[in-house]
N, C-alpha and C positions, 0 to 999 in steps of 0.2 A: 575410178570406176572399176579399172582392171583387177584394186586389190579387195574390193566390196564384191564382184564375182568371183572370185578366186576363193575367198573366204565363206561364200555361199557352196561352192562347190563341194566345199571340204566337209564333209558330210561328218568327221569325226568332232571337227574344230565345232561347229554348229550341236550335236547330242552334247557339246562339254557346257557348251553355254546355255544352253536349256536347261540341266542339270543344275545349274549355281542359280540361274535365273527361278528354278523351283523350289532352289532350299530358301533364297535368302525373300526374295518379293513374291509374295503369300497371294496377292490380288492386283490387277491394273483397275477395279472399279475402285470409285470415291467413297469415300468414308461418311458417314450421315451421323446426324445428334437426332434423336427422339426426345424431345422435349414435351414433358407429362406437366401440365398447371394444376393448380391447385384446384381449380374448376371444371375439373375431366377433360380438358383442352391437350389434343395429342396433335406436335407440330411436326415435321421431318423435314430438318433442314441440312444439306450438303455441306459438307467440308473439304474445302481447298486450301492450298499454302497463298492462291491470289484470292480468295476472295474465303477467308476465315467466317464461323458461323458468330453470327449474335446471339447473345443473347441477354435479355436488358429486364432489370427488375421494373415493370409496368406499375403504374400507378396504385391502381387497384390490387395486387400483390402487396404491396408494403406492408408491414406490420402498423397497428394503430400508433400516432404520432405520439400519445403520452407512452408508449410501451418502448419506444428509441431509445430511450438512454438503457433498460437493461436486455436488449433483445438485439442478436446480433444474425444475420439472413448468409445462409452457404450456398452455391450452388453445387449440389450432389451431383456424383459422374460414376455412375454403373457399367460396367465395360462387356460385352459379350462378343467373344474370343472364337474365331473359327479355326476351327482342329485343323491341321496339315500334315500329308504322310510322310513329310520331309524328316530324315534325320535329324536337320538340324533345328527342328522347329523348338525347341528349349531356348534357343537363341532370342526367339521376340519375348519369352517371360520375364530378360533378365533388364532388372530398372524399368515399367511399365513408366512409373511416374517421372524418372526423369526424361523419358521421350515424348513426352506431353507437352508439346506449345501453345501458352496460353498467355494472353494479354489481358489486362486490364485496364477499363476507362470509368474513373468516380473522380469527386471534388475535389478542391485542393486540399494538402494535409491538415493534421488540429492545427489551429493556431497557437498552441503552445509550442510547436514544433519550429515557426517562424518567430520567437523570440528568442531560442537558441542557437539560432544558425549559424553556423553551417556545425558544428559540432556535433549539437541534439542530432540532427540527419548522421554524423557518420557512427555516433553508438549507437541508435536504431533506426537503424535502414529501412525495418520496414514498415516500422508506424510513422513516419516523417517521410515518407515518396512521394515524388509528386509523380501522380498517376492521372492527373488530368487529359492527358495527350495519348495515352495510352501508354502500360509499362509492362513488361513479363513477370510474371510471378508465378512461383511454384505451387501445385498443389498439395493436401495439407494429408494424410490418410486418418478415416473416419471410418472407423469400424472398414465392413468390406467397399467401403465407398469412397472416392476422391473426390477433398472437398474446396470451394473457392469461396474466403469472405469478401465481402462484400459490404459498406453502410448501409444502413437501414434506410437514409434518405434517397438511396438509391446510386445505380452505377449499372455496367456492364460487363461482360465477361466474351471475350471474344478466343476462339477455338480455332487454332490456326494449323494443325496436325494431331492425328492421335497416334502413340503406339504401332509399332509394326504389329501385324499379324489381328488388329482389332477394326471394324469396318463399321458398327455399329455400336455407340454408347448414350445409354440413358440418362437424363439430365432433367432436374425437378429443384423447386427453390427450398430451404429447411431455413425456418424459423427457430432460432436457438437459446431459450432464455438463460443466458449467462453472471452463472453465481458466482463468478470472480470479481466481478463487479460491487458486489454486497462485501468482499471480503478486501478488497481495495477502500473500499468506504470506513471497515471498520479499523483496519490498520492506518489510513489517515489523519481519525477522528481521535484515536489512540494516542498520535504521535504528536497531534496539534495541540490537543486540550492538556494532555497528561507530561508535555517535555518536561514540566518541572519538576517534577517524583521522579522522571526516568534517570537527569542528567546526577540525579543525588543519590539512585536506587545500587546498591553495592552489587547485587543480582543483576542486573543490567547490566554492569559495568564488565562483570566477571564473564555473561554470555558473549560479551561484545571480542573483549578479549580474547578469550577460544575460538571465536568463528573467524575474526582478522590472524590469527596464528596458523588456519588453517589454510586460510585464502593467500597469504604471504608467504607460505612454505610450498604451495599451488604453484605460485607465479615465481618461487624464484628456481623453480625444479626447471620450468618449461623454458625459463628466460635463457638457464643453462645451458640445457636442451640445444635451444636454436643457436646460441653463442657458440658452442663445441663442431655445429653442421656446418656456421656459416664458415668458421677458421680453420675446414680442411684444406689442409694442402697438396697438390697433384694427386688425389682423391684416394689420402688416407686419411679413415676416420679416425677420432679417438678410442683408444677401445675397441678398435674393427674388428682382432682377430677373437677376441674374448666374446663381445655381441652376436659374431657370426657363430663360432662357437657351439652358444651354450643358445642361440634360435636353432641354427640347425638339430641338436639333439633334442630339444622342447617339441620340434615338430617330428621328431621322428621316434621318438618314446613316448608323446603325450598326447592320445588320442583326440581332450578335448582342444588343445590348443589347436593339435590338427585341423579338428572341424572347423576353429573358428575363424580361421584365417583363409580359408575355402568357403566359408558364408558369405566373409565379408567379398570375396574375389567374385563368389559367383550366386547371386542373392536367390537361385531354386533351394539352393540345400537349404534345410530348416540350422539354425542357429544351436549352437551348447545351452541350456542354460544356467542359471546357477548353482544348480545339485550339481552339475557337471563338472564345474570348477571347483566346488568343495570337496568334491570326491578323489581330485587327483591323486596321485599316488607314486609313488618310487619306486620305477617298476624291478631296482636291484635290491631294496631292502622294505618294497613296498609299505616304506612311513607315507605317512598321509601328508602329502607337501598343502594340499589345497587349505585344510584347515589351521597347518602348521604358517600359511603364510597369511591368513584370515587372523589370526591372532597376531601376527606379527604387526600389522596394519591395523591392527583396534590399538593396541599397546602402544605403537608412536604415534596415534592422533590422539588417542589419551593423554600422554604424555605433553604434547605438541598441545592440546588446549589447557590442560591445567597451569600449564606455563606461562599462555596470553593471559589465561584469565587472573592468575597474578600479578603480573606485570599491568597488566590492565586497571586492578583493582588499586595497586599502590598510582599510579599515576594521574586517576581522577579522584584519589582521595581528597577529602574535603581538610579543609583545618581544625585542630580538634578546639571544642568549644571552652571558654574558659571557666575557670573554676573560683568557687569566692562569692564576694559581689561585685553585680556586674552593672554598667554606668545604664542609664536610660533617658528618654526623655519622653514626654505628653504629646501625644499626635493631636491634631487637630480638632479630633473627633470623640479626646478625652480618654483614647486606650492608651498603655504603656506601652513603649517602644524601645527591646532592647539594642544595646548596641553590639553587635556579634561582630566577627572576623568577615571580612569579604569573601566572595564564592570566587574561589579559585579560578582564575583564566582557562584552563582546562576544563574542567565544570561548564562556564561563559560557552565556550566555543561545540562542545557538546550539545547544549541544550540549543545550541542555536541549529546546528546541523539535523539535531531531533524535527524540528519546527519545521524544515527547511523539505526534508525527504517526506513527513505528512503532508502537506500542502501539494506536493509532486505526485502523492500517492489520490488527494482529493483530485486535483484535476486531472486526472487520465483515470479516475474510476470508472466512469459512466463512456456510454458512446456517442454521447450530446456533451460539446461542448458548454454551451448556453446550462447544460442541467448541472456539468460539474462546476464551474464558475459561480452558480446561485450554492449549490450546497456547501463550497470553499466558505465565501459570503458568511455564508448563515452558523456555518462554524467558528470562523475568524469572530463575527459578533455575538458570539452565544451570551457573555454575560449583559452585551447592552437589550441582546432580545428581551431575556428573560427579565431584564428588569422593567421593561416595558408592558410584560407582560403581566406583573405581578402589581404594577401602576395600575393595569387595565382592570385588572382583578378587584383592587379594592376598591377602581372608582364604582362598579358595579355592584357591590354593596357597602355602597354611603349611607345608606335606609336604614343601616343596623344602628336601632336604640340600645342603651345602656343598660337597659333591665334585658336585652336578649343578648347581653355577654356574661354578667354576674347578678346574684340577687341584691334588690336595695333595700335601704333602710326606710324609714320615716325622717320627716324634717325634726321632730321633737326628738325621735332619739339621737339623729347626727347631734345637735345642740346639747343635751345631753353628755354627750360622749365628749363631746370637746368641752364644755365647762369641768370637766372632772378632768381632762386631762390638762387644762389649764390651769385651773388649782392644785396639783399635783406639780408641775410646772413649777408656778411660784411659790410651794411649800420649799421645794428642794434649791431653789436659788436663794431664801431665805434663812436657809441652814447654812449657807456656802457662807453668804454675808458675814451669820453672826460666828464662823470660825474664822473670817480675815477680816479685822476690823477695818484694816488699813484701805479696806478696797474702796471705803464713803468717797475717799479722799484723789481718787484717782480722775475722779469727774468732774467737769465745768462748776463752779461754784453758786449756782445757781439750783443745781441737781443734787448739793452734800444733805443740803436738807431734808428731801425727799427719801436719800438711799437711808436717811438715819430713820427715819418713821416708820421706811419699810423695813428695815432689819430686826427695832422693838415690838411691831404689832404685825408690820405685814399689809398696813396700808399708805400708801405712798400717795394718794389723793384723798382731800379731806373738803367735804360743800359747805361755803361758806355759812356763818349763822347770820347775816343777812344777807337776803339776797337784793340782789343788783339787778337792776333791770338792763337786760340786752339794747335797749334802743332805747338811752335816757336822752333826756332835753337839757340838762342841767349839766355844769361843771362845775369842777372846785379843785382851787391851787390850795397844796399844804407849802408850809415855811415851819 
């Protein structure tokens, strides 16, 4: 008690702490959410760190239930900032967004997410969170607004501090029809239907190439990187006095670097941007370093992909086909069927990983489960649909007569047409005979007769000159 009056006394100690107390804590009242509906509904709900504000996508808000798979709902955060005479008052601008505690409570994650687990969770963290119980999540910046997704089937957004120096912020739901969706559909239907053109496609092969040279020359720069930081020893680094060096004179001859390393420290300054770094310059022989090291950096990733894409290109090369004649055999169905070299294991294992990233691309398109799962489905079956469909088609017109596909003839001329083609016929097998005599001979003995009749005249059946009655009463043995 003696040192709490003693320190009240102190009339100087007390103006010091008033002072700090007016640069750094702007307000003792509570901070409030205005919440604007969609329906002209204006709510004003308080915010505390015990008791954070709700607020919860209501029933009636939802987007329509067929419009869930490509419609994805934000909750918008408008911030209105009260001015303070404080020097130090630049201080609550810097990072608004990351002094914003917010939690979230929605369903459990896709279930795609629970078939890879625990993995699928740790390369995407934040599509596979279970945020059922409530979880913190950052806000997202949308235009001048701060944004928080949310599913369409609905969740909550709980507001558990704002920003120093901010006492009111406005908050409304946005309705977002998201086109990424449509282009996740189209790159999986791409990869699903088409793996087999792609894993054969030399083009393919070659971009594949370049981008894996660049992502590999990425990762082995950074792996470097953190190898060199982890294996200092009594904290000298590799290269310290040369990094230190040639940072220190970057910052202190280069005005953009300068900026930008003061942006990043202190996020009021507006940022360099890209003229800025193109424009650098040498400020001893004023060369243009900026564009001099923009081409230096086109040049080795040029380099750097022409090189996968080679390497690339020889190693899913196919076998070359052969030349000559080549063996075959009759499929079932009476096509010919050659016998070619097999598709390369490399090939194999390509198209299969083609197959593999489409179907991953189908089911995380949509924001419905259940909708990506039916269009996976419906892609996977596409040729049984369609032939179901094209079943369907003809059983619907089974009505089509044969005069409303092509025009007919007459019965007298069909008869017609085939007696001449059928004497025509045995004119020309007749010609054959009498240039192979030998061929009378090649038949049951019964038939030499016949082929001899027909070779001299052409008739091979002759009507008895009596006739016999079909249904006689009478018989008779010859001896």
């Amino acid at each position: 008690n003696g040192a709490i009056w003693s320190f009240v006394q102190n009339k100087a100690t007390m103006l010091r702490a008033a002072v700090l107390a007016a640069c750094f804590v702007h307000s003792l009242a509570d901070s409030t959410i205005e919440f604007h509906s969609a329906h002209g509904e204006r709510e004003v709900i308080p915010v505390t760190t015990q008791h954070p504000a709700p607020l919860c996508l209501r029933k009636f808000e939802q987007p329509p239930y067929y419009a869930w798979p490509v419609m994805q709902v934000y909750l918008l955060l408008k911030f209105d900032k009260q001015e303070t005479k404080s020097i130090f008052n630049w201080i609550s601008t810097v990072g608004p967004k990351s002094r914003l505690h917010i939690e979230v409570k929605k369903g459990p994650p896709r279930w795609l997410c629970s078939l890879g687990y625990p993995w699928l969770a740790t390369v995407f963290p934040g599509v596979c969170r279970d945020c059922t119980k409530r979880c913190s999540v950052k806000a997202i910046q949308w235009a001048d607004h701060l944004a928080v997704p949310i599913p369409s089937a609905g969740g909550c957004v709980y507001i558990n501090q704002l920003p120093p120096g901010v006492h009111t912020a406005h908050a409304s739901w946005y309705m977002h029809f998201d086109l990424s969706v449509f282009l996740f559909l189209l790159i999986g239907m791409i990869f699903v239907i088409g793996w087999k053109p792609l894993r054969e496609s030399v083009t393919f092969h070659a971009g594949l190439g370049g981008l894996g040279s660049l992502i590999v020359i990425a990762f082995m720069v950074v792996l470097w990187l953190s190898r060199s930081v982890r294996g200092t020893l009594h904290g000298n680094v590799p290269f310290g006095r040369s990094l230190t060096t040639l940072l220190a004179a970057a910052f202190a001859l280069i005005p953009a670097a300068r900026n930008a390393v003061l942006s990043w420290t202190l996020r009021w300054l507006p940022a360099p941007n890209w003229h800025s770094w193109l424009s650098l310059k040498d400020p001893i022989f004023d060369l243009p370093i900026g564009w001099l090291a923009f081409l230096v950096l086109l040049i080795s990733c040029l380099v750097l992909v022409h090189l996968g894409a080679k390497l690339s290109v020889r190693y899913f090369a196919a076998l070359p086909e052969p030349e000559g004649e080549v063996d075959f055999f009759i499929g079932v169905d009476g096509r010919r069927v050659d016998l070619l070299p097999p598709v390369p294991f490399a090939q194999r294992m390509l198209g299969w990983g083609i197959w593999l990233i489409g179907i991953l691309f189908l089911l995380s398109s949509t924001h419905s489960d259940s909708c990506s799962v039916i269009i996976t489905l419906a892609v996977i079956m596409k040729d049984y649909i369609e032939h179901v469909v094209r079943t369907l088609m003809m059983w619907r017109n089974v009505d089509v007569q044969p005069k409303d596909i092509r025009n007919l003839i007459s019965s007298d001329e069909m008869h017609s047409q085939a007696s001449a083609t059928t004497r025509a016929a045995l004119a020309q097998l007749q010609q054959y005979m009498k240039e192979h005599p030998h061929m009378v001979q090649t038949g049951r003995e019964d038939t030499e007769l016949r082929l001899r009749r027909f070779r001299e005249d052409g008739v091979h059946f002759r009507q008895p000159v009596i006739s016999v009655p079909e249904h006689g009463g009478s018989n008779c043995v010859l001896q």
